[in-house]
Z-matrix of the N, CA and C atoms (Angstrom, degrees):
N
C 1 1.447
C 2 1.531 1 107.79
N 3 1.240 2 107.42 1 141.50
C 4 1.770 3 103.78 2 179.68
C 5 1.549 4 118.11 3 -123.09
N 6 1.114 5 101.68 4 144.53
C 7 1.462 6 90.95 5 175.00
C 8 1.606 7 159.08 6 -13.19
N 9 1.545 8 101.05 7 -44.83
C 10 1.101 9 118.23 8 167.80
C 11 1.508 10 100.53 9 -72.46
N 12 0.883 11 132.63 10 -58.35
C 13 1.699 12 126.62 11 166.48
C 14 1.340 13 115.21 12 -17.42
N 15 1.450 14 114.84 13 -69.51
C 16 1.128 15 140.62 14 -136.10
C 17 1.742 16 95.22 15 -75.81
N 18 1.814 17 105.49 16 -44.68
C 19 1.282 18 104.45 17 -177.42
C 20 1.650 19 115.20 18 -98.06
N 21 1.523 20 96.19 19 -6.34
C 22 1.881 21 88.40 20 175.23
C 23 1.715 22 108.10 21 -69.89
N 24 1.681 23 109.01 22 -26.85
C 25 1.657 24 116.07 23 -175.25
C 26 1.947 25 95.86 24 -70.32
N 27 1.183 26 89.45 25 -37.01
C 28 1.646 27 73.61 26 177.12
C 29 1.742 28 135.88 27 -82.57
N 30 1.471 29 103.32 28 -11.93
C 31 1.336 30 120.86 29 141.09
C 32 1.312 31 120.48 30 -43.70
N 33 1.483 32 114.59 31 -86.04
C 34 1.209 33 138.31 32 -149.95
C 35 2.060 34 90.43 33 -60.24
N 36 1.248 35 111.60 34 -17.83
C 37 1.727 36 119.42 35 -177.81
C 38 1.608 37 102.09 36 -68.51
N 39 1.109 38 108.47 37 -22.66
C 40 1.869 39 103.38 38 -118.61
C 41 1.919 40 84.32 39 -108.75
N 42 1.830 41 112.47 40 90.37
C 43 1.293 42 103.58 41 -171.24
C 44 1.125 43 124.23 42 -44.34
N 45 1.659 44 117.86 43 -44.78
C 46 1.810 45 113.24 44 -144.54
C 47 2.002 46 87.80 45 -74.10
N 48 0.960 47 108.36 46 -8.55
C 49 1.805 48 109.08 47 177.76
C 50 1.666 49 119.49 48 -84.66
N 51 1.715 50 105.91 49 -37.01
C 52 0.840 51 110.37 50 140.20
C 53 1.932 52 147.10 51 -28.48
N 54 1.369 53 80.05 52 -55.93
C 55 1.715 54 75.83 53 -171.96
C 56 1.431 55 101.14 54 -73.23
N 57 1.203 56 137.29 55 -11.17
C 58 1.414 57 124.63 56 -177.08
C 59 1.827 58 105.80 57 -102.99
N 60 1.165 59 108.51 58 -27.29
C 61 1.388 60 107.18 59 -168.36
C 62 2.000 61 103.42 60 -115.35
N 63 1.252 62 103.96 61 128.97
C 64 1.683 63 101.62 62 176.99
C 65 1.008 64 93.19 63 -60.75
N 66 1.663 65 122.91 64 146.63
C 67 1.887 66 130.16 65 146.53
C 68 1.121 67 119.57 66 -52.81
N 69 1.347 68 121.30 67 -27.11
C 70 1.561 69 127.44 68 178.36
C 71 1.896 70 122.61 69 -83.43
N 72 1.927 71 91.44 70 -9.61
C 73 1.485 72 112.84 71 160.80
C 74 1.297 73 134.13 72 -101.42
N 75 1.589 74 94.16 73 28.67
C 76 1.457 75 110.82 74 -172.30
C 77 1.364 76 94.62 75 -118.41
N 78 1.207 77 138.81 76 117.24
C 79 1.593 78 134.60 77 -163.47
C 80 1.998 79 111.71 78 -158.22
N 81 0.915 80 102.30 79 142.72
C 82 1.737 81 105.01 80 170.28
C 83 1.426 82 115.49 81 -115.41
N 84 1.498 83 76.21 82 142.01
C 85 1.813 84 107.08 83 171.64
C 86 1.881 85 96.59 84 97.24
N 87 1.048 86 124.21 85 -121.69
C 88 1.347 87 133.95 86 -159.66
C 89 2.055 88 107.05 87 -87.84
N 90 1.329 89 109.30 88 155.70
C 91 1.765 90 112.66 89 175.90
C 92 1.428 91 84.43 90 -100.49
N 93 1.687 92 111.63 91 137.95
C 94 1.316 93 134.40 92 146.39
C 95 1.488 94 114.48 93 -60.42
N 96 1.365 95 97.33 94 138.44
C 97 1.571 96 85.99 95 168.55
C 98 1.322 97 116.62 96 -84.42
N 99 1.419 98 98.45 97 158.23
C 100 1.549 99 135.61 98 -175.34
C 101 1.746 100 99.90 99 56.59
N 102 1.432 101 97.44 100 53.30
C 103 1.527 102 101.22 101 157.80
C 104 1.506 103 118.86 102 -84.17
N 105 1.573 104 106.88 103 163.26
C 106 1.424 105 87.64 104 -170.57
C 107 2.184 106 113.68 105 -88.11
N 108 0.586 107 106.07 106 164.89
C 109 1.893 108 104.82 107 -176.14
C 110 1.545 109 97.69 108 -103.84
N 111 1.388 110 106.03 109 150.62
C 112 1.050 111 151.71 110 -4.11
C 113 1.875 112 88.69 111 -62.33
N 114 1.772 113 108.60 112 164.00
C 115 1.371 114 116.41 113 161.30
C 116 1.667 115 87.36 114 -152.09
N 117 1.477 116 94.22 115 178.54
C 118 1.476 117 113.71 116 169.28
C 119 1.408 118 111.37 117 -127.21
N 120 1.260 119 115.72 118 122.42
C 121 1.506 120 104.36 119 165.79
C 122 1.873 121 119.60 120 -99.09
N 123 1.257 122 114.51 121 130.44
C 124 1.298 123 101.67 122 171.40
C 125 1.629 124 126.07 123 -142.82
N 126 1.298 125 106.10 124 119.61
C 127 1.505 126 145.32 125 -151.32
C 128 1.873 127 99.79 126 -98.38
N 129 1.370 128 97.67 127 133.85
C 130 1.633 129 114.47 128 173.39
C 131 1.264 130 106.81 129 -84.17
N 132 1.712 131 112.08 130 114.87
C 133 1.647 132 88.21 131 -168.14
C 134 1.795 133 88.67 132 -114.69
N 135 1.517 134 139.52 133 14.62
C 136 1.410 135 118.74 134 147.30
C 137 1.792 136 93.27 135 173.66
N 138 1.311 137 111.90 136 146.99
C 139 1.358 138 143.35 137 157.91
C 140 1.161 139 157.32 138 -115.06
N 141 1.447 140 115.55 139 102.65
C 142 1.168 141 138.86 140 -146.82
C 143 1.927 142 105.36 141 -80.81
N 144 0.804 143 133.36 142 143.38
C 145 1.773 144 120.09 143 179.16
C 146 1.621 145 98.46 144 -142.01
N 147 1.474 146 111.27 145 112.09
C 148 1.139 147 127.60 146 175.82
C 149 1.710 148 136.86 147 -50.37
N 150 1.244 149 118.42 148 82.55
C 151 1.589 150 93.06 149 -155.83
C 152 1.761 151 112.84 150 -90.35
N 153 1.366 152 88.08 151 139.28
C 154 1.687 153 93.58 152 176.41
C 155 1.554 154 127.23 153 -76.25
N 156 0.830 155 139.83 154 128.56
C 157 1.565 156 116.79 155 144.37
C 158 1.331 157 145.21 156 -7.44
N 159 1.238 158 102.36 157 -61.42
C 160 1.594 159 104.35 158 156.31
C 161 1.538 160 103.81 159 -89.86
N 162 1.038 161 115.98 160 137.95
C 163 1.906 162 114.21 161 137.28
C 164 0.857 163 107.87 162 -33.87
N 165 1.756 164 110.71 163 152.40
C 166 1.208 165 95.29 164 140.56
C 167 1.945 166 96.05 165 -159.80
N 168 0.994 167 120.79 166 -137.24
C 169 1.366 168 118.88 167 159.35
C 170 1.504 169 140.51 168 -71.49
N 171 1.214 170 82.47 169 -40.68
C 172 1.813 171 94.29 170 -173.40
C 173 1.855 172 109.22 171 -109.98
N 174 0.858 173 115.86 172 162.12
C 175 1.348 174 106.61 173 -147.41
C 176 1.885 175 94.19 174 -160.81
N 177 1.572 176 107.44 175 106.16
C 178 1.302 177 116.32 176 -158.59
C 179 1.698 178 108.70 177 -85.75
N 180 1.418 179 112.10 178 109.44
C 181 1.797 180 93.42 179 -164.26
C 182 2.271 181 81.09 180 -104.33
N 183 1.109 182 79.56 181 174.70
C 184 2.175 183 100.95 182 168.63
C 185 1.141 184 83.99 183 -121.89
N 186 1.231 185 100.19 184 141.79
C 187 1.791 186 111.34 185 168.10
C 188 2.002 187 107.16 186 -132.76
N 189 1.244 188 124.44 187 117.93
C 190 1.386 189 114.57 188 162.31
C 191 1.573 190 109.05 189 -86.83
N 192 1.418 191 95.85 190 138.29
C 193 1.606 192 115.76 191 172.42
C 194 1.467 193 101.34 192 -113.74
N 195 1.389 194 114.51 193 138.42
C 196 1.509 195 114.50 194 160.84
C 197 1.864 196 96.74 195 -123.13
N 198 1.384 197 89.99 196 154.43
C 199 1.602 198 122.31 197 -164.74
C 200 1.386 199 111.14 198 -106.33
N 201 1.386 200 145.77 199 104.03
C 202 1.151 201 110.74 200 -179.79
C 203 1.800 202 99.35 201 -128.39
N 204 1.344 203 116.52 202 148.75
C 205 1.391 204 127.36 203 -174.22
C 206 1.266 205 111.43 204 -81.32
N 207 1.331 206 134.63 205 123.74
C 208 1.683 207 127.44 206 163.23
C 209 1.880 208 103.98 207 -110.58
N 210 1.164 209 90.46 208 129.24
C 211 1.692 210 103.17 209 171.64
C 212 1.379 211 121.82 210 -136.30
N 213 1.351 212 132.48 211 168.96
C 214 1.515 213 119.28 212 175.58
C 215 1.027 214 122.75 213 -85.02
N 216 1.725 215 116.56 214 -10.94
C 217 1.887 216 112.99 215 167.05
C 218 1.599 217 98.72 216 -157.81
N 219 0.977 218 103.70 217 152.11
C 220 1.566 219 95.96 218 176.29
C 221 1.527 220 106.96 219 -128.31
């Protein structure tokens, strides 16, 4: 699971954001055209992966996400 996932589900949760923004206008990577506005786009902008000493299975990455808002006037 990656980040942008991780925080678009927590968007798409997050009512008082809701009422202004559709969940279905909450999307990653590129805007379709003739989507409707307000949307959010949100983009993986780098990932870091922690290495242990031992191996092992799980494998701790940081991930930055940036968010950015498109609307028709602000």
């Amino acid at each position: 699971m990656s980040g942008v996932e991780i925080i678009g589900g927590l968007l798409r949760a997050y009512e008082p954001l809701t009422s202004l923004v559709l969940p279905v206008s909450i999307k990653a990577g590129r805007l379709p055209d003739k989507v409707v506005l307000p949307a959010i786009l949100l983009r993986s902008v780098s990932v870091v992966d922690r290495q242990r000493l031992r191996p092992g299975v799980l494998v701790r990455s940081t991930e930055r996400v940036s968010a950015a808002v498109r609307a028709e006037d602000y």
